[in-house]
C-alpha positions in Angstrom: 134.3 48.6 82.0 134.8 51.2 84.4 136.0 53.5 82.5 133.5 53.3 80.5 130.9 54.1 83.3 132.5 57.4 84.0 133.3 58.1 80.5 129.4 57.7 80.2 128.5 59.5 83.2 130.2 62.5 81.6 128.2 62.2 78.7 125.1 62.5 81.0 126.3 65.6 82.9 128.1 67.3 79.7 124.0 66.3 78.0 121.9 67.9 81.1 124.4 70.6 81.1 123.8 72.0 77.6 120.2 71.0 77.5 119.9 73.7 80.8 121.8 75.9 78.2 119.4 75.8 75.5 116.7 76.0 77.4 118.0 79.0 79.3 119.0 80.7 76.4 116.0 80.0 74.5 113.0 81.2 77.6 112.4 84.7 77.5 111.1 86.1 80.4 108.1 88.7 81.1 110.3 91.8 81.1 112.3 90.3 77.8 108.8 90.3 75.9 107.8 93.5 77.4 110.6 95.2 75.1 109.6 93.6 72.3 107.6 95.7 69.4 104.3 95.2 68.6 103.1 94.9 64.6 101.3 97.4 63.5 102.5 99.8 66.4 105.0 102.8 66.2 107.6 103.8 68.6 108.1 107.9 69.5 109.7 110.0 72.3 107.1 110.5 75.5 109.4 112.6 76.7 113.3 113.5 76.9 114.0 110.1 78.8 111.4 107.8 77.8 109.8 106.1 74.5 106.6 104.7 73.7 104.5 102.7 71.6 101.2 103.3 70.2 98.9 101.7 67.5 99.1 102.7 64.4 95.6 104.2 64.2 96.2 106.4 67.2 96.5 110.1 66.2 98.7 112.8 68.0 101.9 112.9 69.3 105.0 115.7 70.4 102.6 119.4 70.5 105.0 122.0 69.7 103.6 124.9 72.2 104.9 128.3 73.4 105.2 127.7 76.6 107.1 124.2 75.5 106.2 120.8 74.3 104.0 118.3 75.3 103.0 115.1 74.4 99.0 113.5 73.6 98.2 110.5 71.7 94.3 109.3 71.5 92.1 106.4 69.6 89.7 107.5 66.8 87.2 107.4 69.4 88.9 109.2 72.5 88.0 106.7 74.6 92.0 106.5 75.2 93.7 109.7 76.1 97.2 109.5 76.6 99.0 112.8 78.0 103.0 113.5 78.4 105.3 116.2 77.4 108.9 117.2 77.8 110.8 120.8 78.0 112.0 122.1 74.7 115.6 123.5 75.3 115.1 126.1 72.4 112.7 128.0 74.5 113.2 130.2 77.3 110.7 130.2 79.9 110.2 126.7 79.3 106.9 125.9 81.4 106.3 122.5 80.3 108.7 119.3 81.6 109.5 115.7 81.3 108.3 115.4 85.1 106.1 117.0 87.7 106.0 117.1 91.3 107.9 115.4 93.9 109.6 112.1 94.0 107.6 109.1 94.4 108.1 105.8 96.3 106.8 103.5 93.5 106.6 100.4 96.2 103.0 102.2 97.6 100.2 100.2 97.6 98.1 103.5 96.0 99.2 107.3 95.2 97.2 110.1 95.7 95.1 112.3 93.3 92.5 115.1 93.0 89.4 113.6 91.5 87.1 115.9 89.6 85.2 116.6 92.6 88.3 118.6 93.9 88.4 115.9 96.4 91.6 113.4 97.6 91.0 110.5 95.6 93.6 106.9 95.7 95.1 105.2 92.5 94.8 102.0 94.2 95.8 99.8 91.4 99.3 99.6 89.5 101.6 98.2 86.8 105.0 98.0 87.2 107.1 99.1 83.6 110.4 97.4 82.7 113.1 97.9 80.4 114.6 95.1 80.3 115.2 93.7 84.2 115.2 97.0 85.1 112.3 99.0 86.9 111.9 102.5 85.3 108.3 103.4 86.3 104.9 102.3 87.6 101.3 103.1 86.1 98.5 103.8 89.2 95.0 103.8 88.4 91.4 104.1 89.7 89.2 101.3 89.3 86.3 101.0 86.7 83.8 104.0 87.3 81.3 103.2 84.6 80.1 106.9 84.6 81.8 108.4 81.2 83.4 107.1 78.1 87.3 107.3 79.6 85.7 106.2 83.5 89.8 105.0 84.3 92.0 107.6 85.5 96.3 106.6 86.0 99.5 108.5 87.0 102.5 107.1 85.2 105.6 107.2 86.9 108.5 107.1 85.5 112.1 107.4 86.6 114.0 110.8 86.7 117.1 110.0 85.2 118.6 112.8 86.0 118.3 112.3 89.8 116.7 108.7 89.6 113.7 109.7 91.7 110.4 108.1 90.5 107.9 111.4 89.5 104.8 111.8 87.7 105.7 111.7 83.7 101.9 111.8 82.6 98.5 110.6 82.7 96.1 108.6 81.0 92.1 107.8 81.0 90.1 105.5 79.1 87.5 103.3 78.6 87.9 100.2 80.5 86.8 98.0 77.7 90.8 99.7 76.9 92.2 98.0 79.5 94.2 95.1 78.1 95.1 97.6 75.0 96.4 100.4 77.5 98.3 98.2 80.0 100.1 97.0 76.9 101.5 100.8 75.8 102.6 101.4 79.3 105.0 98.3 79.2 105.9 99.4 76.0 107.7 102.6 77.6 111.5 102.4 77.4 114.5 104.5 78.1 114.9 106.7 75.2 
């Protein structure tokens, strides 16, 4: 009888043990979905480093430019404006670059910008961007303005991989009625 008892008792843990398995196994979690791809949405180079998902309908992409390339990608109705770019090795001066300005300590509340009054504005809200577990960027934007057709302003930043400093990789405005739609092509951003 006893050893039946324990016999069964090791049923019960071997049971609770492979049910945690399962269930582990079979729970994504956020930044797991984030990679996924969306229907109806294509995947292209932002830049050198990084990747990105649009809708289909979006028109635009890698501008071939003599003073380099760059990157823009907006709706039908340009109420999203999506701007990037990365430095073509084939020409010399290249002017444009996957990143500008100084590195950037992505655990700040806000970043600054220049608003279009010329004056020191804060992006006071923010995204983080995964691949995978791994943090490789945050998007900073303004709040809802309500005074033009793109009133949201952001910054994304994105990691340098070449010195793994966080820097400003490009921008974005829209319409805020865009919001859900935008916040779901800046998680879709990936290591190239």
């Amino acid at each position: 009888m006893k050893k039946h008892l324990i016999i069964f008792g090791k049923l019960i843990i071997l049971n609770f043990l492979f049910s945690s398995l399962i269930f582990c196994t079979d729970k994504k979690d956020e930044n797991e979905k984030n990679a996924e791809n969306h229907p109806g949405w294509t995947r292209e180079l932002f830049n050198l480093s990084y990747t990105i998902e649009t809708p289909d309908t979006y028109t635009g992409g890698i501008n071939y430019e003599a003073h380099g390339t760059t990157y823009q990608k907006n709706n039908d109705d340009y109420s999203v404006v999506i701007h990037g770019g990365f430095c073509d090795p084939a020409i010399d001066p290249c002017y444009a670059s996957d990143f500008n300005g100084p590195g950037i300590d992505i655990q700040q509340d806000s970043i600054p910008y220049t608003n279009l009054h010329g004056n020191t504005a804060y992006l006071t809200l923010k995204t983080p961007i995964y691949d995978h577990n791994d943090v490789i960027g945050c998007f900073y934007y303004t709040n809802y303005s309500g005074k033009a057709i793109r009133d949201v302003y952001g910054k994304l930043i994105l990691k340098d991989v070449s010195n793994y400093e966080f820097r400003m990789a490009g921008t974005i405005s829209y319409a805020s009625s865009k919001q859900d739609q935008v916040l779901q092509i800046v998680k879709s951003i990936k290591y190239n």
